[in-house]
Backbone as CSV, one residue per row, in Angstrom:
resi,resn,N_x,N_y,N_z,CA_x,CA_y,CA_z,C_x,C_y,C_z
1,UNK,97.172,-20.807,-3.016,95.977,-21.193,-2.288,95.449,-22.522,-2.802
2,UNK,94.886,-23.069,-1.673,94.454,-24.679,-2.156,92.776,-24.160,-2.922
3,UNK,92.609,-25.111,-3.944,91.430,-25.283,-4.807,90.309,-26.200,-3.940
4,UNK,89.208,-25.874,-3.367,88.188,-26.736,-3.069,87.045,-26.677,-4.612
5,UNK,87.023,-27.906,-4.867,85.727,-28.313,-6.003,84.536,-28.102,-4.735
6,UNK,83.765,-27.181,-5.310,82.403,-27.973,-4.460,81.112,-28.103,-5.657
7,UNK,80.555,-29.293,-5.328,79.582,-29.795,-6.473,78.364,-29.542,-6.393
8,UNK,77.885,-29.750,-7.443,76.468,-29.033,-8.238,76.082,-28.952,-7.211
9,UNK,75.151,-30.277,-6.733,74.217,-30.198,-5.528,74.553,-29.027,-4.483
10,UNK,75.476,-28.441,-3.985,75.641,-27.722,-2.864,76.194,-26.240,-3.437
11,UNK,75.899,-26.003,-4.295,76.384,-24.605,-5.235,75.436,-23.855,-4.948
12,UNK,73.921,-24.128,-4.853,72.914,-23.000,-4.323,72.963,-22.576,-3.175
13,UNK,73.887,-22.889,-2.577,74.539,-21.985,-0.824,75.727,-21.330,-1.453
14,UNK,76.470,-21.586,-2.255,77.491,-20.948,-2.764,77.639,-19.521,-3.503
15,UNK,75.975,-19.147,-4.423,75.896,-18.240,-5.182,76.032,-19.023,-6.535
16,UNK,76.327,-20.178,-6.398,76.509,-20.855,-8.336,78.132,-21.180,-8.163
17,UNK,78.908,-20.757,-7.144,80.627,-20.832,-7.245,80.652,-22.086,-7.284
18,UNK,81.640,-22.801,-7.912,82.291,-23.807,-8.148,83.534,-24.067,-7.641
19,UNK,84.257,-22.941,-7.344,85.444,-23.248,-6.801,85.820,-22.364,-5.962
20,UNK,86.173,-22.781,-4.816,86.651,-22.019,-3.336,88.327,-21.768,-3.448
21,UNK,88.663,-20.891,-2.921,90.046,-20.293,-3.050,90.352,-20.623,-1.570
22,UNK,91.021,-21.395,-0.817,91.744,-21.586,1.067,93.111,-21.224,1.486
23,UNK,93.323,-20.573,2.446,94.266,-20.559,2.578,94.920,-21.620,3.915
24,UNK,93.873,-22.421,4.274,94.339,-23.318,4.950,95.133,-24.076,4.733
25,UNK,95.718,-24.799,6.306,96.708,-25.930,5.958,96.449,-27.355,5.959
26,UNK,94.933,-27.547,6.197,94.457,-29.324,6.143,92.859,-28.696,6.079
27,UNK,92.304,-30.037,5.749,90.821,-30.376,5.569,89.952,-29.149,6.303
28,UNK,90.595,-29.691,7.683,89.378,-29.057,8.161,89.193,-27.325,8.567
29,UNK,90.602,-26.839,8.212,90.579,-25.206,8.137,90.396,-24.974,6.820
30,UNK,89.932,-25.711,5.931,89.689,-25.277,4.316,87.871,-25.435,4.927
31,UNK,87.568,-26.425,5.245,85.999,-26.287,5.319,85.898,-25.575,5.753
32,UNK,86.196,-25.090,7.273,85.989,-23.957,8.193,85.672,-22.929,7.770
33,UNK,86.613,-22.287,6.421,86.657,-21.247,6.244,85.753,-21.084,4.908
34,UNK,85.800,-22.061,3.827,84.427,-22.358,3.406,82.981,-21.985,4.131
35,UNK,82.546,-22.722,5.375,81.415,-22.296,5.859,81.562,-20.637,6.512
36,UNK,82.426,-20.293,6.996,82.949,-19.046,7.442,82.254,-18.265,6.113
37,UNK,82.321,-18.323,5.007,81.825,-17.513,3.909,80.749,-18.158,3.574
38,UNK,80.305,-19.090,3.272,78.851,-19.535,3.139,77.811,-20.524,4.122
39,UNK,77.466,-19.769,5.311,77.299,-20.434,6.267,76.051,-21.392,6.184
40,UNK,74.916,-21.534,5.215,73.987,-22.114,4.363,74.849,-23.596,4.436
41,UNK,76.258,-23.662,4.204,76.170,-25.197,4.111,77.006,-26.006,5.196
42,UNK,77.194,-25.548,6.577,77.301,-25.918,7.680,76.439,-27.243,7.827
43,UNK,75.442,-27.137,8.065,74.178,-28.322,8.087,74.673,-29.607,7.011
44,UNK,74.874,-28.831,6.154,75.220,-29.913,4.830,76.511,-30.974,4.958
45,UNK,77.498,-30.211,5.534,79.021,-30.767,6.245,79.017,-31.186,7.158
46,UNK,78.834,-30.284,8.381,79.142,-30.674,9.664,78.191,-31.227,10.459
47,UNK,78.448,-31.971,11.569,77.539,-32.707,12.129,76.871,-31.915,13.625
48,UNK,76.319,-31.870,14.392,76.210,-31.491,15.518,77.493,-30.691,16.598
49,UNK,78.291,-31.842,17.033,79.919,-31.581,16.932,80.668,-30.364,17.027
50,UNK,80.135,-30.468,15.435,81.497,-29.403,14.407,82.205,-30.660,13.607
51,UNK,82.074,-31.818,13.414,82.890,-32.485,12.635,82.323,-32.968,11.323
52,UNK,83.189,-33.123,10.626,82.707,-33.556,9.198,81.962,-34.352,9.377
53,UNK,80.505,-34.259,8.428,79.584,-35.309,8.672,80.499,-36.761,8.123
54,UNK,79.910,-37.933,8.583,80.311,-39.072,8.172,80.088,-39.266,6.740
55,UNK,79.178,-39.443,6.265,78.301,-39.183,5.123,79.224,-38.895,3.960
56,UNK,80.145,-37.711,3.988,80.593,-36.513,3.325,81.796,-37.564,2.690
57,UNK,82.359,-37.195,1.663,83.254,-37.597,1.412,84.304,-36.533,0.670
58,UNK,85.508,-36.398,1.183,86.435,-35.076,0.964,87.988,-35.628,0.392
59,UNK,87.856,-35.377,-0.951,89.445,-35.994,-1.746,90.282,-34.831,-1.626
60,UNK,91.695,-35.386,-1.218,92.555,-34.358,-1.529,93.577,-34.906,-2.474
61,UNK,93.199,-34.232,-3.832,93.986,-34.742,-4.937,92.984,-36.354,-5.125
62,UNK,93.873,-36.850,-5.594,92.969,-38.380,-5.367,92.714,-39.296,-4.544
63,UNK,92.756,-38.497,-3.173,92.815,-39.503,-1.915,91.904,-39.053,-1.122
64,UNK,91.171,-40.311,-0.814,90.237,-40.001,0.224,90.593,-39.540,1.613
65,UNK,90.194,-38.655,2.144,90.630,-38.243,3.313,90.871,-39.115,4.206
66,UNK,89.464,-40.194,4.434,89.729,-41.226,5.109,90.821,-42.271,4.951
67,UNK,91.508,-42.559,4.014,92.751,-43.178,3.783,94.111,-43.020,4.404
68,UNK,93.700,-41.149,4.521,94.829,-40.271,4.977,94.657,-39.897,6.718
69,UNK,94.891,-38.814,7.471,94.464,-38.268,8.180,93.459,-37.676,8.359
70,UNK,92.420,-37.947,7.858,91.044,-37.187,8.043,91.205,-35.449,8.230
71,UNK,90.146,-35.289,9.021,90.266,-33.655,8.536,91.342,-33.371,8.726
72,UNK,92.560,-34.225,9.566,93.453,-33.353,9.310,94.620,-33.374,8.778
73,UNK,94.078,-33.679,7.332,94.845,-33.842,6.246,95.643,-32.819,5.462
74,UNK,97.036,-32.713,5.590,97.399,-31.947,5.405,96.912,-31.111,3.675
75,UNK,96.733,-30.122,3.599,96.619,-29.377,2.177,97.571,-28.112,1.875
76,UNK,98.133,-28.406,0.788,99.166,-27.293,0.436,98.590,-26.560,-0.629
77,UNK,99.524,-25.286,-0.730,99.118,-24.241,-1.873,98.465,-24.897,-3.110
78,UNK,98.835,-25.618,-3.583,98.685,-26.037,-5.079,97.596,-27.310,-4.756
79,UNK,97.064,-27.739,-3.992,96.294,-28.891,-3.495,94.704,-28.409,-4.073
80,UNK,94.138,-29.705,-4.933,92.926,-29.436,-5.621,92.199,-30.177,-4.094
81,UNK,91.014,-29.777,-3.725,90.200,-31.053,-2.495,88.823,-30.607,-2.985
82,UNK,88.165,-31.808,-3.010,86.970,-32.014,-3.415,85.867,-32.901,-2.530
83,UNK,84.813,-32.158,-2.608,83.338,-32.484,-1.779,83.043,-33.444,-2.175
84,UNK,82.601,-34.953,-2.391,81.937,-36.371,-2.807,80.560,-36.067,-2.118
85,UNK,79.735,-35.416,-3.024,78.304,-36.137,-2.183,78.035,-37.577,-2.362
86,UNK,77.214,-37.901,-1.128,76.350,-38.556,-1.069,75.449,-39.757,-2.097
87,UNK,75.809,-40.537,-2.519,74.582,-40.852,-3.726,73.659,-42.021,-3.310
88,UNK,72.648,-41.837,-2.866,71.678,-42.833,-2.294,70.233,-42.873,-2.810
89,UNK,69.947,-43.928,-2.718,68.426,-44.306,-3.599,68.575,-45.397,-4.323
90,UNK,67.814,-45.990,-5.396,67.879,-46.516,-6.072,66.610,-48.172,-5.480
91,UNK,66.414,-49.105,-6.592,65.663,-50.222,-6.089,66.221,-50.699,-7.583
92,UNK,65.670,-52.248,-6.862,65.991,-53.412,-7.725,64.316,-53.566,-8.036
């Protein structure tokens, strides 16, 4: 089963879990089934749609999805994929 990281920020929809167990075969049947069990972070991912928010940023292994095929990037058994929030704010 592929490994999803999901990070601090979005762990209080999770129960505190850190790591999702998928048996999907790309991006976007690993999220799917992610929100399928914690439906709290639908809003947080997906956009209106159903598609990955823009915002979001989703590595598989060390590659940005966007580099690759986007959600539908392939993910295999042994495949770590990880959530990138967001980091915004800041002033000069």
């Amino acid at each position: 089963m592929a490994r999803l990281i999901i990070p601090t920020p979005l762990r209080k929809f999770t129960a505190d879990q850190a790591v999702f167990e998928s048996t999907g075969n790309n991006v976007k049947e690993v999220i799917n089934q992610l929100i399928d069990e914690y439906n709290g972070l639908k809003q947080h991912l997906l956009d209106e749609r159903g598609d990955i928010r823009s915002f979001v940023r989703i590595y598989v292994g060390d590659e940005d999805i966007h580099a690759l095929n986007r959600e539908h990037t392939t993910v295999e058994a042994n495949s770590v994929v990880s959530i990138i929030p967001a980091i915004a704010g800041g002033s000069y």
